[in-house]
VOKOLTI-845567 format. One record per residue (C-alpha): residue number from 1; residue in three letters; chain; x, y, z. Coordinates in steps of 0.1 Angstrom, whole numbers, plus 5000, padded with zeros to 4 digits. Example, Ala and Ser with C-alpha at 12.3 -4.5 7.8 and 13.67 -1.06 7.14 Angstrom:
PT   torke   drenfi   fikol     xx     yy     zz
PT       1      ALA       A   5123   4955   5078
PT       2      SER       A   5137   4989   5071
This chain:
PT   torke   drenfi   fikol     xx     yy     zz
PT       1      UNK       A   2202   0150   7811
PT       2      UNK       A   2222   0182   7818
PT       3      UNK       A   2228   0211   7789
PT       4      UNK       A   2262   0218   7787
PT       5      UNK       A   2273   0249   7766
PT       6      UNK       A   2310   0254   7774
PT       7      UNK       A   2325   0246   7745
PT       8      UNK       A   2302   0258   7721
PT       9      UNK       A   2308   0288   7705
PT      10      UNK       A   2284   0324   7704
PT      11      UNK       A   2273   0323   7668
PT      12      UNK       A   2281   0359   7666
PT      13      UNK       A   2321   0351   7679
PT      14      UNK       A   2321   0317   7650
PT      15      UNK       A   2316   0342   7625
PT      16      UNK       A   2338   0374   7633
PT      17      UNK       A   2369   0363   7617
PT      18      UNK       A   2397   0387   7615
PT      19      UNK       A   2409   0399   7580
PT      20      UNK       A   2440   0395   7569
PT      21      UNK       A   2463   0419   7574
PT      22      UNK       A   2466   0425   7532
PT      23      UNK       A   2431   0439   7537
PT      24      UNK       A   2434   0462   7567
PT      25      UNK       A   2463   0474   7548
PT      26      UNK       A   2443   0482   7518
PT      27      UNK       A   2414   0498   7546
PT      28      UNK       A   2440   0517   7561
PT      29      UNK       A   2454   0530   7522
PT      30      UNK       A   2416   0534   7514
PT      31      UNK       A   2408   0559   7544
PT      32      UNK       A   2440   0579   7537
PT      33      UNK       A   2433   0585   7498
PT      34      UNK       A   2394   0594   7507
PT      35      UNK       A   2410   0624   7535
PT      36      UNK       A   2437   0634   7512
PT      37      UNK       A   2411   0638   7485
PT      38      UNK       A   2386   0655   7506
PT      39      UNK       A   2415   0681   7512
PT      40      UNK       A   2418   0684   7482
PT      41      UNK       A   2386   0692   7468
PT      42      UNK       A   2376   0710   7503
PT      43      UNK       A   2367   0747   7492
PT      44      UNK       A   2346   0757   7518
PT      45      UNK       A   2375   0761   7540
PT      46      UNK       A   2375   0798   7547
PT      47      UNK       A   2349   0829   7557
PT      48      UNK       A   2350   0862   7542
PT      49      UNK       A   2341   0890   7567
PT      50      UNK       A   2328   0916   7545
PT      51      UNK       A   2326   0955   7560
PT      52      UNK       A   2305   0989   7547
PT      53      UNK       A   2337   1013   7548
PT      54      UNK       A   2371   1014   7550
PT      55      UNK       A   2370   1027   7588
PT      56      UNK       A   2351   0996   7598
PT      57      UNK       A   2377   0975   7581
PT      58      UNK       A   2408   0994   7600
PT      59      UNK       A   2389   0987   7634
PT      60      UNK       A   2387   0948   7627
PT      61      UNK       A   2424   0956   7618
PT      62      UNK       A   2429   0975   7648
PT      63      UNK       A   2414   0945   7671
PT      64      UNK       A   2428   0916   7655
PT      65      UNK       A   2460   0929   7645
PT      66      UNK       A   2456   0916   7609
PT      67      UNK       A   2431   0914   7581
PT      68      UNK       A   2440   0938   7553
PT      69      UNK       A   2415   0945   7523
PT      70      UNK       A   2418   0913   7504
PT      71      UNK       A   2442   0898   7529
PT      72      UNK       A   2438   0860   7539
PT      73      UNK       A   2448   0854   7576
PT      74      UNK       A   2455   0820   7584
PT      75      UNK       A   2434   0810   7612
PT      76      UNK       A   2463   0792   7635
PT      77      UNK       A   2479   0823   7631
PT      78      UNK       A   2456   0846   7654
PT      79      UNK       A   2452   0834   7695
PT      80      UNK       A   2413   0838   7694
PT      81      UNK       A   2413   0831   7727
PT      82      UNK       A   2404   0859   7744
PT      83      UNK       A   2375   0869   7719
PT      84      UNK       A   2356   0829   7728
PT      85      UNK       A   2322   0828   7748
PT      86      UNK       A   2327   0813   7787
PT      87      UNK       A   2297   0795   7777
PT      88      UNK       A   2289   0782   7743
PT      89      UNK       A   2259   0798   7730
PT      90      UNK       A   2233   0775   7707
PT      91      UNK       A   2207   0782   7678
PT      92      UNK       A   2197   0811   7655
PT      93      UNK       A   2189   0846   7666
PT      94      UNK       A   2207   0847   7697
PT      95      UNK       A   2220   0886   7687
PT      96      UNK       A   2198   0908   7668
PT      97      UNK       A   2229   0914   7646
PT      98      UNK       A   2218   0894   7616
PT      99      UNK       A   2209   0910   7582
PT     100      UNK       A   2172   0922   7577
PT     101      UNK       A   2144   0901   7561
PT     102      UNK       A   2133   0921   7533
PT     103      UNK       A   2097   0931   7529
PT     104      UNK       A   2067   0913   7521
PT     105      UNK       A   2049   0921   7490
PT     106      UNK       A   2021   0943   7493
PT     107      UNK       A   1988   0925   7500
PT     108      UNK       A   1965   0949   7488
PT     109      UNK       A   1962   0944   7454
PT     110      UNK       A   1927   0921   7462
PT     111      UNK       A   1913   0923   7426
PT     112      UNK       A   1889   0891   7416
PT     113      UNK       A   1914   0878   7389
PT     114      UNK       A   1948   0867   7396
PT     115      UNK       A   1964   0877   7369
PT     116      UNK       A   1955   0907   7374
PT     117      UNK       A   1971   0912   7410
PT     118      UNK       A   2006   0891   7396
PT     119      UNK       A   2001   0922   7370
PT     120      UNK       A   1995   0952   7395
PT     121      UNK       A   2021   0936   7421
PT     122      UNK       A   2050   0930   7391
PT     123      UNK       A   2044   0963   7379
PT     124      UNK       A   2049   0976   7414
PT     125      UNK       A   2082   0957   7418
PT     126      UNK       A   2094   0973   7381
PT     127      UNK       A   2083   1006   7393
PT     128      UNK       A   2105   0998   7430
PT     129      UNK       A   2133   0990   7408
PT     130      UNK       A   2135   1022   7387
PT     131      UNK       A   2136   1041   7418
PT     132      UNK       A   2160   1022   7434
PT     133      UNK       A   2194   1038   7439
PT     134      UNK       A   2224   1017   7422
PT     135      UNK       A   2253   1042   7435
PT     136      UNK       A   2280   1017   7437
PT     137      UNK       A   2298   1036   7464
PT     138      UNK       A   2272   1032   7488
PT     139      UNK       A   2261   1000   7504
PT     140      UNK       A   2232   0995   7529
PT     141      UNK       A   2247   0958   7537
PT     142      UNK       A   2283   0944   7546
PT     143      UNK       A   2276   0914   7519
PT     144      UNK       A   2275   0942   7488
PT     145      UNK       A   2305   0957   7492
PT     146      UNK       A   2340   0945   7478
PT     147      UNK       A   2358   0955   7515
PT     148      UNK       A   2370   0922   7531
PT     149      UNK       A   2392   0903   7544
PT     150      UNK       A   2391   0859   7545
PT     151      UNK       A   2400   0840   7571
PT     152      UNK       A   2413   0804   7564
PT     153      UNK       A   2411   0774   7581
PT     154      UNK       A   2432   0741   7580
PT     155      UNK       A   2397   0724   7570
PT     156      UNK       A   2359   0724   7564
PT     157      UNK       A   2353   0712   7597
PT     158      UNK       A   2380   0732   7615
PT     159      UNK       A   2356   0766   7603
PT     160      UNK       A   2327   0750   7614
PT     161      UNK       A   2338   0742   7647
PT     162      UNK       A   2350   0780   7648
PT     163      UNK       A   2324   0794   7640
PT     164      UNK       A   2301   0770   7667
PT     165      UNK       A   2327   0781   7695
PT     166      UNK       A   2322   0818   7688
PT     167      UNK       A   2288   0818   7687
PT     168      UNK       A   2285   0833   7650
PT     169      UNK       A   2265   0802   7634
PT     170      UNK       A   2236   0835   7628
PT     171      UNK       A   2256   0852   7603
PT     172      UNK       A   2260   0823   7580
PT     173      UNK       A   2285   0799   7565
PT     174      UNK       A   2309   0817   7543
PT     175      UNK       A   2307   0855   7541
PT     176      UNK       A   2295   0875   7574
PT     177      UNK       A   2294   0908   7581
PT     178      UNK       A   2326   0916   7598
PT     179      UNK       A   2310   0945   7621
PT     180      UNK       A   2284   0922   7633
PT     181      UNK       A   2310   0895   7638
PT     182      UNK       A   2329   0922   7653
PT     183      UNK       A   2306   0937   7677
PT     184      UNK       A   2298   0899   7693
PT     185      UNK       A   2333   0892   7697
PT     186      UNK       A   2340   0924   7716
PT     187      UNK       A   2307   0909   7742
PT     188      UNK       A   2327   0877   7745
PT     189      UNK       A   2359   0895   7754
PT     190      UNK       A   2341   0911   7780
């Protein structure tokens, strides 16, 4: 007796029915409204390259050929082009560009109790703080300052794709210090 399995079916091809059409209408409606909604709610569509001084602001001006104080420039609108890496460039750290760590808390406050070192290192930190300078006009880093310009993008993923072509994924997500940014884009145009 012979096995003969022509005419029977793959149990995986008996049960892949096609849907009607009603429901890949109502698929095709479903994945529209999610994108449009997306869109809608998307806000992490744009970067903000902050700057120190108004001079480093007019070179990123002078480069770019846009990007006023407050200004938004449209991404599409600039041919970035010549500023792109010949070879993408991957991971963290690959310029030493990026803002500093700030220090560690002292470690020699080595009493036997520890409330007693949480008190002589907190009192160090309130003493740190009254000595600090708070002159508004003078920043140490790009991020405090309220010199910038933004730079839009059609969408979310649009930046992020950006910002992985330029090779500027170390200076963050949304605000960047434009003289960093700056200084790595001149090494790619090169």
């Amino acid at each position: 007796m012979t096995f003969n399995f022509e005419n029977k079916k793959n149990q995986t091809q008996a049960k892949a029915v096609q849907p009607p059409s009603e429901y890949q209408a109502y698929r095709a409606r479903a994945k529209a409204e999610a994108e449009r909604y997306s869109n809608a709610i998307e806000i992490d569509m744009w970067l903000c390259m902050c700057f120190r001084t108004p001079a480093e602001l007019a070179d990123w001006q002078a480069e770019f050929g846009c990007g006023g104080q407050g200004e938004r420039v449209w991404s599409l609108d600039v041919d970035w082009s010549p500023w792109r890496p010949e070879k993408p460039r991957r991971g963290f750290g690959q310029d030493n560009l990026s803002p500093k760590k700030l220090p560690t808390p002292p470690k020699d406050a080595d009493s036997l109790s520890f409330e007693a070192d949480c008190l002589t290192y907190l009192e160090r930190v309130r003493q740190a703080l009254l000595k600090a300078d708070t002159c508004p006009t003078k920043s140490k880093y790009a991020l405090e300052t309220g010199i910038y310009t933004l730079i839009v993008f059609p969408s979310m993923q649009d930046k992020k794709s950006w910002v992985k072509q330029m090779g500027l994924a170390q200076f963050g997500s949304k605000y960047m210090d434009g003289t960093a940014v700056l200084d790595v884009l001149r090494r790619n145009k090169t």
